[in-house]
N, C-alpha and C positions, 0 to 999 in steps of 0.2 A: 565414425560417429560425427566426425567434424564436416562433415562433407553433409549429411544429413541434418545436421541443425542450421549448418550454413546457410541452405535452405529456404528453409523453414525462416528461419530470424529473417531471409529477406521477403519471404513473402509478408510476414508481418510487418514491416517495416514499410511496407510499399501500402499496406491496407491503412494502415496508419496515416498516411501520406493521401490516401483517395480520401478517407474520412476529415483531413484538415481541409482539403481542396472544398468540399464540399460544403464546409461550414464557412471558408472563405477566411482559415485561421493557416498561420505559418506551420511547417512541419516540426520544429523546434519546438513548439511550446507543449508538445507533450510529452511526457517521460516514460522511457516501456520501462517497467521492472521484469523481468522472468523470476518466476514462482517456481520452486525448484525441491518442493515438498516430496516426500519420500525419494527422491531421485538421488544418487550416490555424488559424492565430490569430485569424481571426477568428472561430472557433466556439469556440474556447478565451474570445476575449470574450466573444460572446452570452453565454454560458455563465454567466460571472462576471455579466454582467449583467441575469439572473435570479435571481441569487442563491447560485450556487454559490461556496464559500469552499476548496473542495481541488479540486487540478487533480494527474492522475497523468499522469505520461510516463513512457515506459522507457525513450528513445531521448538520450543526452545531447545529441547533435546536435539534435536537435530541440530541445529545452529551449533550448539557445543560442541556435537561429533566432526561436525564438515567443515568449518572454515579455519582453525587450525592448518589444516592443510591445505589451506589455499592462497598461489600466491597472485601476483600483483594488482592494478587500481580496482578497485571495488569496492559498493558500500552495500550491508546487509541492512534490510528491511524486517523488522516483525510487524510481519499483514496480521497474524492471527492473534483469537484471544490470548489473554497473558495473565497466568495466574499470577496474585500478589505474592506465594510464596517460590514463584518462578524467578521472581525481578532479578534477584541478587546472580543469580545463575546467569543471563542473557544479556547485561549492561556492558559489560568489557566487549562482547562483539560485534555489536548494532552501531549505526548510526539515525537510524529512523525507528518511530514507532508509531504505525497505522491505529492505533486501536487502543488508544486514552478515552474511556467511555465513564472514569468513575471517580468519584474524590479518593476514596482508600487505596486506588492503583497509584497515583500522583503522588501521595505521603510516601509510598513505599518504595517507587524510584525516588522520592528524594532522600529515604534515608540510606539506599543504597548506592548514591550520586555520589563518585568522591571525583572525578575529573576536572580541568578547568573548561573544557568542550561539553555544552548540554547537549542532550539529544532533541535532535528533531520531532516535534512530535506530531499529529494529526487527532483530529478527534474522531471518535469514530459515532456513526448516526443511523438509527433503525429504521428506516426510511421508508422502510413496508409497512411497519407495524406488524410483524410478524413475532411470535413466542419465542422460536428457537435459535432467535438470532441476538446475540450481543449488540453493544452499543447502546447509547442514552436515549433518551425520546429528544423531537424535534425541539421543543420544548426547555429542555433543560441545555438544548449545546450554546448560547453563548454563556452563561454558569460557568461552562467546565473551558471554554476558550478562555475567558477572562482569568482564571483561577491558573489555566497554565501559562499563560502572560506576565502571571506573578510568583512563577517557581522558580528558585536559584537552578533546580536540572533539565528542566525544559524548555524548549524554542519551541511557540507557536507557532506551525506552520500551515493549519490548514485543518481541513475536514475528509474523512473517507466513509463510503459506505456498498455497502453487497448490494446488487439486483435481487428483486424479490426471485426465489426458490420455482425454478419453471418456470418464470414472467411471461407474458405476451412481450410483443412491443411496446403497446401503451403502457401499462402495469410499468415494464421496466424506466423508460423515458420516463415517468412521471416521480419515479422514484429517486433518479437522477436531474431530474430538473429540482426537485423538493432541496434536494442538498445544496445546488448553487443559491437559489433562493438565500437558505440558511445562512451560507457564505459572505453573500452580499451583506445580510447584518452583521460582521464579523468584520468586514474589511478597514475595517479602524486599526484593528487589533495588533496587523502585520503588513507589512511591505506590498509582499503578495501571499495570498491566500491559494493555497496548492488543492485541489478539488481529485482525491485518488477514488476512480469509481468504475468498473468495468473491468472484465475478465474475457477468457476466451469465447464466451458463446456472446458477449453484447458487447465488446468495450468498442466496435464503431457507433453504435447506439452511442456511449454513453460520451464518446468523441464529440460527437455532434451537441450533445447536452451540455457543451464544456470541462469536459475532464482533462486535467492536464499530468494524470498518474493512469496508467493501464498495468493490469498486476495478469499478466499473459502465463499461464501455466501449460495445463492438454495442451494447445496450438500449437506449441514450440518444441515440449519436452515429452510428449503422448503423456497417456492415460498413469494417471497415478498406480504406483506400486499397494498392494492393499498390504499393509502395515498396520 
């Protein structure tokens, strides 16, 4: 298996590396996570044990089941929604969370918050204006940045959002340009503004667009198990 994702991880690594060239940005300034949704912990290990250092899940349940048993550096991402009565369940394992879209989700990690280490957070933004997708309208995210600016369990780190569902090019790029925009008015807020946007079928699109988060699943680890 290790031989196989080997791989793999380097050909992504190397797309990653054409799409910085291109945009005329250093190869460092983005971050792959591998998305590792329905996939068992021992691919989550391999995984780490070539060298990857972010692990995305979206499933909290999962998260529960698989990183128990995993060992050395690595930090868990929850990319997906997150129910408020899930919070309490998924805080002891995350360092990150992609997908702060609400006031009632931020009460509820903070009342589940007892560490002195906050979590990372990102806001998450509906960027299509699409129904079936989470996240706040454009609208409403410096609201919900400022409001995590001011939570004793959260670190504002940024904004993330999905490619609209079957995108064109354009459609998609525009969706990923919409969010650095957003960002731009945010950049008071933190140091650096971390912009997590792109998966496997677009994230050199969304490279190009300035994303500095790529949440890489299929490409790396095939097609999802149906669960």
């Amino acid at each position: 298996m290790n031989n196989h994702l080997g791989l793999r991880l380097e050909s992504i690594r190397k797309q990653i590396t054409d799409a910085c060239v291109r945009s005329g940005r250093d190869k460092n300034s983005v971050r792959f996570i591998a998305v590792t949704k329905t996939h068992p912990a021992e691919t989550l290990q391999a995984l780490i044990d070539l060298g990857v250092k972010d692990i995305g899940e979206n499933r909290v349940q999962e998260i529960e089941q698989k990183v128990p048993q995993l060992k050395g550096e690595f930090e868990i991402h929850m990319i997906g929604h997150l129910q408020t009565n899930k919070v309490s369940h998924v805080i002891p394992f995350i360092k990150w969370i992609h997908s702060i879209d609400r006031e009632r989700l931020i009460k509820k990690i903070e009342q589940h918050h007892s560490g002195t280490e906050k979590i990372k957070a990102l806001v998450e933004v509906n960027t299509s204006n699409e129904t079936s997708k989470s996240g706040c309208q454009p609208d409403e995210t410096r609201m919900i940045c400022e409001r995590i600016v001011s939570s004793p369990a959260l670190e504002f780190c940024g904004l993330m959002t999905i490619g609209p569902l079957g995108g064109n090019e354009k459609a998609t790029r525009n969706a990923f340009s919409l969010l650095r925009k957003l960002s731009q008015n945010c950049s008071d807020l933190a140091e650096k503004i971390e912009l997590s946007m792109g998966m496997s079928g677009d994230f050199e699109w969304a490279i190009e667009e300035g994303a500095t988060m790529v949440r890489i699943g299929s490409l790396l680890v095939g097609n999802r198990n149906n669960t």
